[in-house]
C-alpha positions in Angstrom: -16.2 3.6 -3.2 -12.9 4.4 -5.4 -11.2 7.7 -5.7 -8.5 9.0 -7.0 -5.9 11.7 -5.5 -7.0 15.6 -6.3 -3.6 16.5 -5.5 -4.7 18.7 -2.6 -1.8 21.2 -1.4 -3.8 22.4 1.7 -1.8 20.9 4.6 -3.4 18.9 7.7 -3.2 20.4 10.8 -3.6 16.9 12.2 -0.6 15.4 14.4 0.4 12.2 12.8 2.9 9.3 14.2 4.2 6.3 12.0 5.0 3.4 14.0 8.5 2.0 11.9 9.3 3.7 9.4 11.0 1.2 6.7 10.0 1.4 3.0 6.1 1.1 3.1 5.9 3.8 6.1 8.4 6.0 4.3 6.4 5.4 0.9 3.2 6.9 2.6 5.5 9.8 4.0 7.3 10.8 1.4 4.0 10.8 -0.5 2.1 12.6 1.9 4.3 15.3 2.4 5.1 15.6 -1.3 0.9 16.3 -1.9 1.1 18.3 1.0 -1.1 16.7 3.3 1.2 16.3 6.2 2.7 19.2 8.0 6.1 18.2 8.4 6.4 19.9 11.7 3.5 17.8 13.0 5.2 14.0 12.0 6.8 12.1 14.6 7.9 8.8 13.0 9.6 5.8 15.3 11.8 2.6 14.7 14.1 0.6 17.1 17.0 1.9 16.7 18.4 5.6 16.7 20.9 5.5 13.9 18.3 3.9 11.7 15.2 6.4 12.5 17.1 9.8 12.3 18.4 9.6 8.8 14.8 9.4 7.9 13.3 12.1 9.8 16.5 14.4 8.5 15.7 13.4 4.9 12.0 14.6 5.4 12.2 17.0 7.8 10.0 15.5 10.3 10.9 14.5 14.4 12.3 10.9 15.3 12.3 9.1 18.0 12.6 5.5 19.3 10.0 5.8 21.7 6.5 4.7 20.6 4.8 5.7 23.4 5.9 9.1 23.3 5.4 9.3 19.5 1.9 8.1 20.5 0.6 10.5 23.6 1.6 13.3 21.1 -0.2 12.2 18.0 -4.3 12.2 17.0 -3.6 9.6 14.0 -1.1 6.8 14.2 -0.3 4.6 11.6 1.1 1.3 12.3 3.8 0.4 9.5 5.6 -2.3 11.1 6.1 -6.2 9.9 3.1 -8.2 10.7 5.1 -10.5 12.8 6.0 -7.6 15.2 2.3 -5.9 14.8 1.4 -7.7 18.6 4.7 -6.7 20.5 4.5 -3.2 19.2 0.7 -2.6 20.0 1.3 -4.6 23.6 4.2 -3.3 24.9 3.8 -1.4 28.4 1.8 1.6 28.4 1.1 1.8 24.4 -2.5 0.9 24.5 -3.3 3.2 27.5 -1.6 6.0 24.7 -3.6 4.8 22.0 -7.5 5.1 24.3 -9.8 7.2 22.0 -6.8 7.5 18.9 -7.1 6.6 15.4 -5.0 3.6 14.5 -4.1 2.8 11.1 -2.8 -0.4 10.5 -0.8 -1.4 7.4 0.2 -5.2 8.9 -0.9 -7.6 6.1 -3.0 -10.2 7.5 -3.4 -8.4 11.2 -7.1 -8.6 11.3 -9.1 -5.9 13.1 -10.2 -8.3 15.6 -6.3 -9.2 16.3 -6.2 -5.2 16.6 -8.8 -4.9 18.8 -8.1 -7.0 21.2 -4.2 -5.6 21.5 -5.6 -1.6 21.9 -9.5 -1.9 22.7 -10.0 1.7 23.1 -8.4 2.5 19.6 -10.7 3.9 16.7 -8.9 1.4 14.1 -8.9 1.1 10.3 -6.8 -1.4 8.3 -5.1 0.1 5.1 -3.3 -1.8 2.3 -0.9 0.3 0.3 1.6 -0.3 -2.3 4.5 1.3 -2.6 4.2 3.2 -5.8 2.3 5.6 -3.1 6.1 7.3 -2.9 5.2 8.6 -6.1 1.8 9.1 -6.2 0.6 6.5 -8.2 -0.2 4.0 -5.2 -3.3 1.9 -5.1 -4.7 1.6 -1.6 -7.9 -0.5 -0.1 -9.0 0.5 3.4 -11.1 -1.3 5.9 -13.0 0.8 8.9 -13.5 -1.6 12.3 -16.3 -1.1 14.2 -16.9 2.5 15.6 -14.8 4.1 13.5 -16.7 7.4 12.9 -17.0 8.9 9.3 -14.1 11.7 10.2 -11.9 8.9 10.8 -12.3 7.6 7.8 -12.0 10.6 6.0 -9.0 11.1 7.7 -7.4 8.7 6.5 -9.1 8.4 3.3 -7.5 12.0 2.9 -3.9 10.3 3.3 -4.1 7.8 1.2 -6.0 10.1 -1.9 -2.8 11.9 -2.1 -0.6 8.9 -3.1 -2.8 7.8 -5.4 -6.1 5.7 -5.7 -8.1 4.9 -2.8 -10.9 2.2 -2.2 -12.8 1.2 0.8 -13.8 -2.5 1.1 -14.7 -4.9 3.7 -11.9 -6.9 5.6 -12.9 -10.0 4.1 -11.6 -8.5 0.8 -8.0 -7.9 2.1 -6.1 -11.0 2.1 -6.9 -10.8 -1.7 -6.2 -7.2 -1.6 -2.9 -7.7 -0.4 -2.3 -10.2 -3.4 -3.3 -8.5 -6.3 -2.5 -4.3 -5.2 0.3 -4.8 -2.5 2.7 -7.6 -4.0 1.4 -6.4 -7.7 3.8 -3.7 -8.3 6.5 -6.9 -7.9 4.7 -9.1 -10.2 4.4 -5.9 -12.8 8.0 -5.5 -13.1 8.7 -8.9 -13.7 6.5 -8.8 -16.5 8.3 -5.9 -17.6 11.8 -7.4 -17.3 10.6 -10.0 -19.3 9.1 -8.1 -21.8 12.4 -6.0 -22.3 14.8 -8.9 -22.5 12.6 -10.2 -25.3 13.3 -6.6 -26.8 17.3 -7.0 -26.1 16.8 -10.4 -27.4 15.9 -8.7 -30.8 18.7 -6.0 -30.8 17.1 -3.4 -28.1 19.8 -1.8 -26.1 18.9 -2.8 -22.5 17.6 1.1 -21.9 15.8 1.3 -24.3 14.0 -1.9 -24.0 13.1 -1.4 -20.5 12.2 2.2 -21.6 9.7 0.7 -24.0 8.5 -2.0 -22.1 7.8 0.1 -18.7 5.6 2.9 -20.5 3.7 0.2 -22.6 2.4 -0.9 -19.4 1.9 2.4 -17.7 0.1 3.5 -21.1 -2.2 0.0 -21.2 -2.8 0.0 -17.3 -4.1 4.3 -18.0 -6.2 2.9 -21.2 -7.9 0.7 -18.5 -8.4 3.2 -15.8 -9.4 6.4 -17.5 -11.1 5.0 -20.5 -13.0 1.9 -18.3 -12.6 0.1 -21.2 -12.8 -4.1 -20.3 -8.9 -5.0 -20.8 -10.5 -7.7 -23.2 -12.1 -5.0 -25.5 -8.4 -2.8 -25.7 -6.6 -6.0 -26.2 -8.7 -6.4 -29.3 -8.7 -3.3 -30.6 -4.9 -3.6 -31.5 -5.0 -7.4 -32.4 -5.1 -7.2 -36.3 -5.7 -10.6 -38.4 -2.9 -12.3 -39.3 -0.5 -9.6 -37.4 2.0 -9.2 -35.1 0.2 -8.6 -32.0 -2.6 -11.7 -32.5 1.4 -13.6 -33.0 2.7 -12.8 -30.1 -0.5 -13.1 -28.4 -0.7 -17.0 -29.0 2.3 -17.5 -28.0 1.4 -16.1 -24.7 -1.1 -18.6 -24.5 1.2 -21.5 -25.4 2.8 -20.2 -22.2 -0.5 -20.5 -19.8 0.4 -17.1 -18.8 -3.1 -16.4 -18.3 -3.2 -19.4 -15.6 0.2 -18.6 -14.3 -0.7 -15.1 -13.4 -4.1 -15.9 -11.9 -2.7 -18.9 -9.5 0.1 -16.2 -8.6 -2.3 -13.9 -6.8 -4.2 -17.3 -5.4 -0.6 -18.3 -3.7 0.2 -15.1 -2.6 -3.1 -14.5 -1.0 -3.1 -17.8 0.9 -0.1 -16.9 2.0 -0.8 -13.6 3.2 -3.9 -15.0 5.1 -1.8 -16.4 7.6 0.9 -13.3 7.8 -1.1 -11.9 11.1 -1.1 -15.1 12.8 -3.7 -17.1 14.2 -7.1 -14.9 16.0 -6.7 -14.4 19.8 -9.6 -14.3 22.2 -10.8 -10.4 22.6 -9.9 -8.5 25.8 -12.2 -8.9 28.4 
């Protein structure tokens, strides 16, 4: 199931908490709030440390604090935005799971499996989501993955988040790791691509701006083509590759490069590696 955001402007009345609030839980906020999903007055977002959590909640206008607990009796959706590494002293620290009994967890920890989940906060509703951050702006790509007995309003729920920062797909877990690859670390890989594209521009007497300029929309524009067209990127690549021209040229080239190869093993690597990001599975709670 795939969607994309309608843009909605009616405002939840839902009371949300975001468990560390560094660039991914901040992409989702600033998202949200900009589609008007989230009430501002209704957010409650956490971190460690005071003088790091309150700038944040002053920029957006929601409430800070630094205790998770408190964020958490308060809130009907919480959404867990911390590193994986610190996803299992977060969820287990005193009194946190007893706050979470019969709440819908949201989990954004790459590689922190639902079963990890479960076991940390068994009486959690719990659905994994993998953003991207080009959710600040709208144009985020997430994937999300129910657990077990999470009803269909809790998946709308957060389906209803996630829609308003871009596009939204739900998949089963086993799909995530990959996920994770190709969507969350893609926006990273992209602007390589288009760094490299406009220093071959500046190479040929481009100003820098206007290189980058260039090579930024061309891939907005091609990565559009694909979505709202569903045109196979195969078929559009053809369309512009005349014989004997500059396109099928540079295209060659490419090839000469094994950048076809190179791209495909990047999201192999990076979803090996992000397989092992949640740790190793522990034994469910008893």
């Amino acid at each position: 199931m795939v969607c994309e955001s309608a843009r909605m402007t009616e405002r939840s009345n839902d009371t949300v908490a975001i468990l560390g609030c560094g660039t991914m839980g901040q992409a989702i906020l600033g998202g949200a709030l900009k589609a008007g999903v989230f009430d501002p007055s209704h957010v409650t977002v956490t971190g460690r440390r005071a003088e790091r959590v309150q700038p944040v909640a002053d920029r957006f206008g929601v409430t800070a604090t630094t205790d998770n607990v408190a964020a958490v009796k308060a809130s009907e959706t919480i959404i867990l935005c911390v590193k994986p590494q610190l996803a299992k002293q977060v969820l287990t620290a005193p009194g946190l799971a007893q706050a979470l009994d019969g709440k819908l967890l949201v989990s954004i920890c790459a590689g922190t499996r639902l079963s990890q989940l479960r076991s940390w906060v068994p009486g959690a509703y719990l659905v994994r989501a993998m953003p991207n951050t080009p959710s600040v702006i709208g144009a985020g790509m997430t994937v999300l993955s129910p657990g077990e007995g999470a009803t269909d309003d809790a998946i709308a729920r957060v389906q209803r988040i996630f829609d308003a920062v871009g596009r939204c797909r739900v998949l089963d877990e086993q799909y995530l790791d990959a996920v994770t690859a190709l969507s969350g670390s893609g926006p990273a890989f992209a602007c390589v691509i288009i760094e490299a594209l406009a220093d071959g521009g500046v190479m040929m007497g481009l100003p820098r701006d206007v290189a980058v300029e260039l090579a930024a929309q061309s891939v907005l524009g091609a990565g559009r083509l694909v979505l709202e067209t569903g045109t196979h990127p195969a078929a559009l690549k053809d369309s512009v590759t005349t014989p004997a021209g500059c396109t099928i040229a540079g295209l060659l080239t490419m090839e000469d490069g094994r950048i076809r190869s190179t791209l495909a093993r990047t999201i192999q690597e990076a979803t090996l590696v992000a397989k092992g990001l949640g740790g190793p599975d522990e034994e469910p709670a008893s």
